[in-house]
C-alpha atoms as a printed R data frame, in Angstrom:
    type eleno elety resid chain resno       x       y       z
1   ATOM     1    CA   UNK     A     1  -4.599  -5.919 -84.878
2   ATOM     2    CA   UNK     A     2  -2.414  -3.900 -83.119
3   ATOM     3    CA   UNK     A     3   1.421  -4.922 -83.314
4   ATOM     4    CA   UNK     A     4   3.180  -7.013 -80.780
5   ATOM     5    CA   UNK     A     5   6.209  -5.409 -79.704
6   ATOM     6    CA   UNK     A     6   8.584  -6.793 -77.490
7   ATOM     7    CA   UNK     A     7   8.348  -5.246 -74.139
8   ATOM     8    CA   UNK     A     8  11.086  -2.606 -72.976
9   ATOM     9    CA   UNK     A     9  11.672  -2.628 -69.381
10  ATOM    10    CA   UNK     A    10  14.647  -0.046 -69.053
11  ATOM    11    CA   UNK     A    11  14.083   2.690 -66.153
12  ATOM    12    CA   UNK     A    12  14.496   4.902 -68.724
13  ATOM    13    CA   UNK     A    13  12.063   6.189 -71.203
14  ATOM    14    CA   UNK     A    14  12.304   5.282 -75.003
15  ATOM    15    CA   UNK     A    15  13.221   8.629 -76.635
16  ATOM    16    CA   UNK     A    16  10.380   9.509 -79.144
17  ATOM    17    CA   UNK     A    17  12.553  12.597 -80.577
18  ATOM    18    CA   UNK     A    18  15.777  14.363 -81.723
19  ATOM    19    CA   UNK     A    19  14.216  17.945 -80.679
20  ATOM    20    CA   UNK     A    20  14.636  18.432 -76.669
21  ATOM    21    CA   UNK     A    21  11.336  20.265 -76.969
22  ATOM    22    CA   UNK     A    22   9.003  17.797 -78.641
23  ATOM    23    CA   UNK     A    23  10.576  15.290 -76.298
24  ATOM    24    CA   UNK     A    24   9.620  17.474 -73.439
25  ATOM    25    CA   UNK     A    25   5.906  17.533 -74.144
26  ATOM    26    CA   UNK     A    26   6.053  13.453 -74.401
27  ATOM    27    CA   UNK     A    27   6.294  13.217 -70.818
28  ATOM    28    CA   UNK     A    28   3.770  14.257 -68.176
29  ATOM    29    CA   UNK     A    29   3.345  13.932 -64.476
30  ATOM    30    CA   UNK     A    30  -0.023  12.530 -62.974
31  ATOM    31    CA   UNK     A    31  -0.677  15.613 -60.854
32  ATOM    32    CA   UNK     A    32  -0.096  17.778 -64.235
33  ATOM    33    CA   UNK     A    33  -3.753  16.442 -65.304
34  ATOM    34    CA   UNK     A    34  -5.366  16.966 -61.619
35  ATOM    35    CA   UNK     A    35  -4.066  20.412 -61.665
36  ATOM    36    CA   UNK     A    36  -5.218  21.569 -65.349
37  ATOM    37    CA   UNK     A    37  -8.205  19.526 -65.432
38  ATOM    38    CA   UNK     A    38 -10.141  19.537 -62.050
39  ATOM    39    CA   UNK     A    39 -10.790  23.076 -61.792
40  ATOM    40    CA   UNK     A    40 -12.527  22.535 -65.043
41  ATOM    41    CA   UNK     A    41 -14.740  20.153 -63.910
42  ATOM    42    CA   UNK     A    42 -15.659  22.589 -60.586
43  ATOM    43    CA   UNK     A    43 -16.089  25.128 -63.119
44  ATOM    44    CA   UNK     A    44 -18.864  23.622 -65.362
45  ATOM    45    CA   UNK     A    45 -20.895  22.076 -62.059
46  ATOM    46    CA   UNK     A    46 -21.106  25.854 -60.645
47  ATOM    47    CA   UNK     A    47 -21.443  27.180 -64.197
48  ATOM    48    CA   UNK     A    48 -24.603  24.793 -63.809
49  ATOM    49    CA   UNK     A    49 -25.705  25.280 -60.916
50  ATOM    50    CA   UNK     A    50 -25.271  29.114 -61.136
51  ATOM    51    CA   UNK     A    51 -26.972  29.109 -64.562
52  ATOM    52    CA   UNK     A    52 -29.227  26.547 -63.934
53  ATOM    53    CA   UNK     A    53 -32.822  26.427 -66.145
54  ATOM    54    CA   UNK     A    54 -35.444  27.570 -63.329
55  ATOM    55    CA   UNK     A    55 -38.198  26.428 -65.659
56  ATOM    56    CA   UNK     A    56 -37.142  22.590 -64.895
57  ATOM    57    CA   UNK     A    57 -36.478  20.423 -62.216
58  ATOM    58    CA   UNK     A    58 -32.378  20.778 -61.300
59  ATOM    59    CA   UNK     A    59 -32.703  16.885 -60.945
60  ATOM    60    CA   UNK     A    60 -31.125  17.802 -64.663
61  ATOM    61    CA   UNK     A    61 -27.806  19.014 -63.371
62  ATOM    62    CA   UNK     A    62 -27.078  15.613 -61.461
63  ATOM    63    CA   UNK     A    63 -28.618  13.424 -64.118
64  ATOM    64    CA   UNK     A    64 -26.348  15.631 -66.760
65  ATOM    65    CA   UNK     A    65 -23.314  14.617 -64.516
66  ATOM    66    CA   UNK     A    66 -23.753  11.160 -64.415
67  ATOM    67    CA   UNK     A    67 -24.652  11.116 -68.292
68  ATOM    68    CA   UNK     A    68 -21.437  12.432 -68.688
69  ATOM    69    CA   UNK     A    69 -19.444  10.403 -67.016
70  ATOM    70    CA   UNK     A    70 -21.129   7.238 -68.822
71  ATOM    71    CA   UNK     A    71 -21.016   9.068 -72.119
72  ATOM    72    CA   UNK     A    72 -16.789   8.670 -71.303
73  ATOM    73    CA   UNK     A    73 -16.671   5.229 -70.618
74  ATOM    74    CA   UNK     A    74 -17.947   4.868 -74.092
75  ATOM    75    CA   UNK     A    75 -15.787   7.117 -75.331
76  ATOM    76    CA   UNK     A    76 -12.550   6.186 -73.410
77  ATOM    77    CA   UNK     A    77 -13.316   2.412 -74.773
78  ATOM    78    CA   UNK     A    78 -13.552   3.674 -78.487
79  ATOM    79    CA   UNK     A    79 -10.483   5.743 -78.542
80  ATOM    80    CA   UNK     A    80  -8.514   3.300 -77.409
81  ATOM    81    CA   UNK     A    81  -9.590   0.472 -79.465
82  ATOM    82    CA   UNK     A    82 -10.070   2.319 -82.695
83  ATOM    83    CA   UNK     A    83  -8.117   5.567 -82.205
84  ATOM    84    CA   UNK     A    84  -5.011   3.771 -80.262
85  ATOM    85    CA   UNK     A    85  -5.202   0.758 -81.670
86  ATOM    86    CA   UNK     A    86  -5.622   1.974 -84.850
87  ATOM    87    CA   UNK     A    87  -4.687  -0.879 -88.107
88  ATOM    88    CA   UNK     A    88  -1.430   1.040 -89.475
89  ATOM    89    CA   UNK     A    89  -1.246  -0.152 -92.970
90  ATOM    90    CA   UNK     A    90   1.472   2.324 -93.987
91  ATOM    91    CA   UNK     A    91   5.430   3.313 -92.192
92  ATOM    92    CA   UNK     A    92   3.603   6.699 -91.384
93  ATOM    93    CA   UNK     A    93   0.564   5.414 -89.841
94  ATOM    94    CA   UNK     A    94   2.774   2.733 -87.694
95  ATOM    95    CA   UNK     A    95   5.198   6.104 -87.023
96  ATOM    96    CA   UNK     A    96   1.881   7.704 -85.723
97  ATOM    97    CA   UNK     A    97   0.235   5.268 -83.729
98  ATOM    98    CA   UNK     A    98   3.359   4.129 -81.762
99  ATOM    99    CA   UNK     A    99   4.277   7.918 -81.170
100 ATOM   100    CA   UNK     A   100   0.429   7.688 -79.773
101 ATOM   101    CA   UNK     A   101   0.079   4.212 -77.793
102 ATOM   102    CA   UNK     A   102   2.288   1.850 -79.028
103 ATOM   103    CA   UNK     A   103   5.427   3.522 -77.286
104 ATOM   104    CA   UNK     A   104   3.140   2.547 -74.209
105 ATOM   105    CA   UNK     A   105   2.517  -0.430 -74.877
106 ATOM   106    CA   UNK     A   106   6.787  -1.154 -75.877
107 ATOM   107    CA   UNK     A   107   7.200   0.167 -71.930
108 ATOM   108    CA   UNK     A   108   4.028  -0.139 -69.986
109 ATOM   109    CA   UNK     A   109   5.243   1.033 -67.162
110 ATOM   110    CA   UNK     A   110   7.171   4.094 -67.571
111 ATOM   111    CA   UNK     A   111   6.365   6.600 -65.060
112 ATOM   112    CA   UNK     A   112   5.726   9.765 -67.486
113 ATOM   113    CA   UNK     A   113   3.867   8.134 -70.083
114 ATOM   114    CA   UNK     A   114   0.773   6.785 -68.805
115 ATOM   115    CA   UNK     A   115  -1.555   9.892 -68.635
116 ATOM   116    CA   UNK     A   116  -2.971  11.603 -71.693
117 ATOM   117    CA   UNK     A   117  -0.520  14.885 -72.316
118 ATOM   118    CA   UNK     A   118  -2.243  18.301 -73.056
119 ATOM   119    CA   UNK     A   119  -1.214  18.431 -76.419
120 ATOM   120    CA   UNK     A   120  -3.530  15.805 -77.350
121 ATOM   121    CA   UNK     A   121  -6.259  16.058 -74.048
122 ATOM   122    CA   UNK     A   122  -6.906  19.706 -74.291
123 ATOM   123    CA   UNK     A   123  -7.836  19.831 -78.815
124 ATOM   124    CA   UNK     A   124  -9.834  16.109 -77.674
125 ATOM   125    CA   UNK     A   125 -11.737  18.225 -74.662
126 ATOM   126    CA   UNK     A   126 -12.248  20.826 -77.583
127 ATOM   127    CA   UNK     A   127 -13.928  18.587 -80.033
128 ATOM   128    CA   UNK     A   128 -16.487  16.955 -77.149
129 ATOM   129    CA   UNK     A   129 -17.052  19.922 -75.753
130 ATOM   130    CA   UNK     A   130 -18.152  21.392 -79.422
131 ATOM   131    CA   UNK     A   131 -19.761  17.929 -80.176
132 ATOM   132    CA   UNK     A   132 -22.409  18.194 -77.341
133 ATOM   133    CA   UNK     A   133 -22.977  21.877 -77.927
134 ATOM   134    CA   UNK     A   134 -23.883  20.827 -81.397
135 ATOM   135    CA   UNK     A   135 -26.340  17.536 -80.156
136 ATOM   136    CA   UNK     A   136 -27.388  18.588 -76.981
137 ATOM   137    CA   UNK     A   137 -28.067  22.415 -77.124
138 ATOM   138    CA   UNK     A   138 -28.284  23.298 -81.154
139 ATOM   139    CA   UNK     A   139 -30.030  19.928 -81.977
140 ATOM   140    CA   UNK     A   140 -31.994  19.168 -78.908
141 ATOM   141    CA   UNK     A   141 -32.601  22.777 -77.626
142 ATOM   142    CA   UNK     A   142 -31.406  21.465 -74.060
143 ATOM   143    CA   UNK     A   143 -28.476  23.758 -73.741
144 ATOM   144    CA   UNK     A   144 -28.752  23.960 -70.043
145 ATOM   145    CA   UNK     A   145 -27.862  19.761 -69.774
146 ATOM   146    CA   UNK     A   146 -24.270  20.906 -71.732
147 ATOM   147    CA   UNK     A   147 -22.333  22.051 -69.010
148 ATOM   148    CA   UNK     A   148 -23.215  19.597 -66.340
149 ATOM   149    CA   UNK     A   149 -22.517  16.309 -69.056
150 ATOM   150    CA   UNK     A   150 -19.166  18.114 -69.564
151 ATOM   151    CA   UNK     A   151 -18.530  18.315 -66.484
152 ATOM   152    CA   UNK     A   152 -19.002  14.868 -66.336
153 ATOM   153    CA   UNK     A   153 -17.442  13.861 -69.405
154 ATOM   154    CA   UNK     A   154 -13.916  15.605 -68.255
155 ATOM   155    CA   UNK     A   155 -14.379  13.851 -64.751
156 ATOM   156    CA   UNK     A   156 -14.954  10.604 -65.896
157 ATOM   157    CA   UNK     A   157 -11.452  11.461 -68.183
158 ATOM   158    CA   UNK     A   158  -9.425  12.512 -65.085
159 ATOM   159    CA   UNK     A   159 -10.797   8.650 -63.764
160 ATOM   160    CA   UNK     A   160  -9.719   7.300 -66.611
161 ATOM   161    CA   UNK     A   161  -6.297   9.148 -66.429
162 ATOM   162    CA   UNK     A   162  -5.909   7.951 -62.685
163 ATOM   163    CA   UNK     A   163  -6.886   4.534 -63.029
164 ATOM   164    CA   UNK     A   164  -4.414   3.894 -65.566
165 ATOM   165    CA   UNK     A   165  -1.866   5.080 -63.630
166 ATOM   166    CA   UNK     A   166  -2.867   3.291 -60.381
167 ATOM   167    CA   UNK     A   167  -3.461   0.210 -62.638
168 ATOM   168    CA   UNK     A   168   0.626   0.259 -63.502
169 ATOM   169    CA   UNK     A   169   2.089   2.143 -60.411
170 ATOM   170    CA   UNK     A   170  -0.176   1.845 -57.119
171 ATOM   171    CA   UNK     A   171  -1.776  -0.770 -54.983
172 ATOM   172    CA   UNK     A   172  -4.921  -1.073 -55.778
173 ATOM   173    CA   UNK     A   173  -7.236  -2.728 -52.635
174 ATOM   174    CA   UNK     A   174 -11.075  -3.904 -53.174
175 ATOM   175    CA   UNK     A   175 -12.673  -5.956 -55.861
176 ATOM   176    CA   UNK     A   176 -13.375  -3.749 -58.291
177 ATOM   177    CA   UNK     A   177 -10.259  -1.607 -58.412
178 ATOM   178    CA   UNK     A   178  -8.493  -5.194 -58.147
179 ATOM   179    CA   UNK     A   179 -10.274  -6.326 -60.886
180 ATOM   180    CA   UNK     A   180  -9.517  -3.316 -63.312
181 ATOM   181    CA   UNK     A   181  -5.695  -3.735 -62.578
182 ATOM   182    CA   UNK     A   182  -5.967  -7.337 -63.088
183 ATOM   183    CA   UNK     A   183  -7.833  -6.096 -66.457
184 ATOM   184    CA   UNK     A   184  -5.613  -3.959 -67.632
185 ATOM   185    CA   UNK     A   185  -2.505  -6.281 -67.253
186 ATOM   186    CA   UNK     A   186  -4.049  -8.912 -69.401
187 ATOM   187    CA   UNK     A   187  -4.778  -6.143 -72.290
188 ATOM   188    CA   UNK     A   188  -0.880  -5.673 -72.229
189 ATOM   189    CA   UNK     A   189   0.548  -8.643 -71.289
190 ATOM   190    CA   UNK     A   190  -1.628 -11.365 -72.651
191 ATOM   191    CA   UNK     A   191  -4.248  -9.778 -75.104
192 ATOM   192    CA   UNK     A   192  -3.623  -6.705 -76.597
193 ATOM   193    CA   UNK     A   193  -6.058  -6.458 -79.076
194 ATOM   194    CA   UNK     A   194  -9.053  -7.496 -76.562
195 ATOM   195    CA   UNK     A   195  -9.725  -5.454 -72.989
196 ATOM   196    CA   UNK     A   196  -9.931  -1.854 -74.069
197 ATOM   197    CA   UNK     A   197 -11.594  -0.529 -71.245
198 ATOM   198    CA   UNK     A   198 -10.019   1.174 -68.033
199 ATOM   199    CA   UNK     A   199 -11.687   2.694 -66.012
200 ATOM   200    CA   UNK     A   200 -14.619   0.068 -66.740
201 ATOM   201    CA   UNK     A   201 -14.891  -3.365 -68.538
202 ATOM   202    CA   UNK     A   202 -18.803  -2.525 -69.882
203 ATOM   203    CA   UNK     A   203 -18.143  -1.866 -73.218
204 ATOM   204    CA   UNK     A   204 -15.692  -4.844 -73.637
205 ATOM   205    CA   UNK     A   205 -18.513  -7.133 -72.537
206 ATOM   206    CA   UNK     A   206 -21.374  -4.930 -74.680
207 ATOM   207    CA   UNK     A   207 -18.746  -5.213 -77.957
208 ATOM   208    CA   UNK     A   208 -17.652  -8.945 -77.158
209 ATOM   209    CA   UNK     A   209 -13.649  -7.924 -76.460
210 ATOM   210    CA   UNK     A   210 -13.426  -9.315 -72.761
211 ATOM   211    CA   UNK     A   211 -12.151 -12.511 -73.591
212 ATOM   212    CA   UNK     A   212 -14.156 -15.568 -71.660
């Protein structure tokens, strides 16, 4: 269980550090992740369309988009429960996770903190990235289907990314995007340690956190 602290709701941010250059790298504006990570994403879909496996069908290169952007709702829904929510059990551990999440949770709605900074996205893109070149192309031999699920995967992130921030900071019209909003509020403001998904409640309902 995560711990309950007692929201902040000062303007201005928490500081996280005595160095003016760690503190720097805490905060992050929303068009910092469009601008680093989008071009990414255009660059894997050409990559796969330019490269693309003439011995199959190129339904592959959609289907490999999509099954990346499911593959990071899963993802997105474990990190945060396990990874951000992580049970300290130790001062350093608590130090750790509320450098990593809790400080968000302690003031949910400060401006700079609600998107995933480099310093942690870029090593995390690093490690999927790796992780389906290992399943997908060394195990499976279907090395063609990596860069259009990566594509995917780093889209569905940059949702993820921009939900959150909508979900604290923008109107958000329609039933679904209501919905998420009204989703994410309870997971900070009534149960923490249940809602974990952002973008998308599935995996709360598959794992039996979205509360009835």
């Amino acid at each position: 269980m995560m711990a309950h602290y007692e929201i902040n709701h000062s303007p201005e941010p928490i500081r996280l550090f005595k160095s003016d250059v760690l503190e720097f790298f805490t905060h992050i504006h929303p068009a910092v992740i469009v601008i680093l990570w989008a071009p990414i994403v255009v660059y894997f879909l050409v990559s796969a369309v330019t490269g693309r496996a003439t011995s199959v069908s190129p339904v592959y290169i959609p289907a490999g988009l999509m099954a990346g952007l499911f593959l990071w709702t899963f993802a997105e829904y474990m990190l945060h429960r396990f990874v951000f929510h992580f049970r300290a059990r130790t001062p350093w551990q608590e130090r750790v996770t509320f450098l990593f999440h809790g400080i968000h949770h302690v003031q949910p709605h400060c401006k700079t903190r609600l998107v995933m900074p480099p310093a942690v996205s870029i090593p995390l893109a690093l490690v999927f990235y790796g992780a389906l070149h290992l399943i997908v192309s060394t195990a499976l031999g279907a090395s063609h289907w990596v860069a259009p699920m990566f594509a995917g995967l780093v889209a569905g992130y940059l949702i993820y990314d921009l939900t959150h921030y909508a979900t604290h900071h923008l109107p958000m019209n329609g039933r679904y995007l209501k919905l998420l909003k009204k989703h994410h509020m309870l997971h900070h403001f009534k149960t923490p340690d249940q809602r974990f998904g952002v973008s998308s409640p599935l995996w709360d309902l598959v794992f039996g956190t979205y509360p009835a």
